[in-house]
C-alpha atoms as one frame of an Amber mdcrd trajectory, in Angstrom:
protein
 132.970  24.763 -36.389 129.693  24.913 -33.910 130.170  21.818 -31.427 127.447
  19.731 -30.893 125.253  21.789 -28.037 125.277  24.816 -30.470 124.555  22.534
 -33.522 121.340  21.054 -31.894 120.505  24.419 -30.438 120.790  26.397 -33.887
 118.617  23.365 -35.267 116.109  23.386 -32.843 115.421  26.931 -33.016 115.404
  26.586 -36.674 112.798  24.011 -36.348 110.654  26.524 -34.147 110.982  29.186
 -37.008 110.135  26.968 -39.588 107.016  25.530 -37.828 105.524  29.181 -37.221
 105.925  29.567 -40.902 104.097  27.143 -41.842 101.081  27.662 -39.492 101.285
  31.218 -39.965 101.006  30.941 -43.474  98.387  28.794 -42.947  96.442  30.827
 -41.079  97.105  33.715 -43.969  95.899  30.990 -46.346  92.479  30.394 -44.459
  91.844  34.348 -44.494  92.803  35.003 -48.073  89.961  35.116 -51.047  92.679
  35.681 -53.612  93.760  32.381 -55.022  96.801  33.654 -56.329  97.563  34.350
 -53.002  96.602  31.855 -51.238  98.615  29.362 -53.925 101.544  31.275 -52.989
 100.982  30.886 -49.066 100.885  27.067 -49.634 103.804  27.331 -51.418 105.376
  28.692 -48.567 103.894  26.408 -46.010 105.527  23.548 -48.155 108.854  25.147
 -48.037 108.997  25.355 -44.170 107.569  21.607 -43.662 110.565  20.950 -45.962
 112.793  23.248 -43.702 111.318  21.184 -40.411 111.648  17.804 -41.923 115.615
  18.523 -42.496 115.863  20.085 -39.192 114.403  17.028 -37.776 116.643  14.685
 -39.439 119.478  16.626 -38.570 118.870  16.536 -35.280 118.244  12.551 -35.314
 121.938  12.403 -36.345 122.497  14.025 -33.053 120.471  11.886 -31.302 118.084
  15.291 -29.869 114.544  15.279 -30.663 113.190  18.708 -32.334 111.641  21.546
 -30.064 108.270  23.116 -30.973 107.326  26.627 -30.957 106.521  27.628 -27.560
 102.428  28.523 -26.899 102.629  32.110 -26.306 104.830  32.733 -29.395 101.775
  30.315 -31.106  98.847  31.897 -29.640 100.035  35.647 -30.309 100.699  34.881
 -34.143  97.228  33.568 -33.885  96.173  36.750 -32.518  98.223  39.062 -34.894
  96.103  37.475 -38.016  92.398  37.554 -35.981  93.138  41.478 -36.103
C-alpha cells in the first residue's frame, strides 16, 4: 500500500490531469460547429470535474490541498488547439 506522501502525490497529479481535461475539452468545445461533438466534449468536461472533485476530497482526508496544472503545460494546450 502507497504511504501517505505517494497517496497525495498520485492525487495531486491526478487532479492536474483531470483539470487539463476539462479545459482542454473546453477549448475543443468552443472550436467545434458539430453539436454532436461538441455534446460529447461536455460530456467529457463533466467527467473530469467529477474526477477533480474526488481528487479534491481525497486529498482533504489527507489534510493536502489539490495542485493545479502548471502554466506552461496550460498555455501550450492552449496553443496546440489555436493551430
Amino acid at each position: 500500500m502507497a504511504n501517505r506522501k505517494e497517496s497525495v502525490e498520485m492525487l495531486r497529479e491526478l487532479y492536474a490531469a483531470a483539470e487539463m481535461g476539462a479545459e482542454g475539452s473546453a477549448l475543443l468545445m468552443n472550436k467545434s460547429e458539430d453539436s454532436r461533438f461538441s455534446g460529447r466534449l461536455q460530456d467529457y468536461v463533466n467527467k473530469y470535474n467529477g474526477m477533480k472533485e474526488e481528487a479534491a476530497r481525497l486529498l482533504s482526508r489527507y489534510g493536502a490541498e489539490p495542485k493545479e496544472a502548471g502554466a506552461m503545460k496550460k498555455s501550450g494546450m492552449w496553443m496546440g488547439v489555436q493551430m
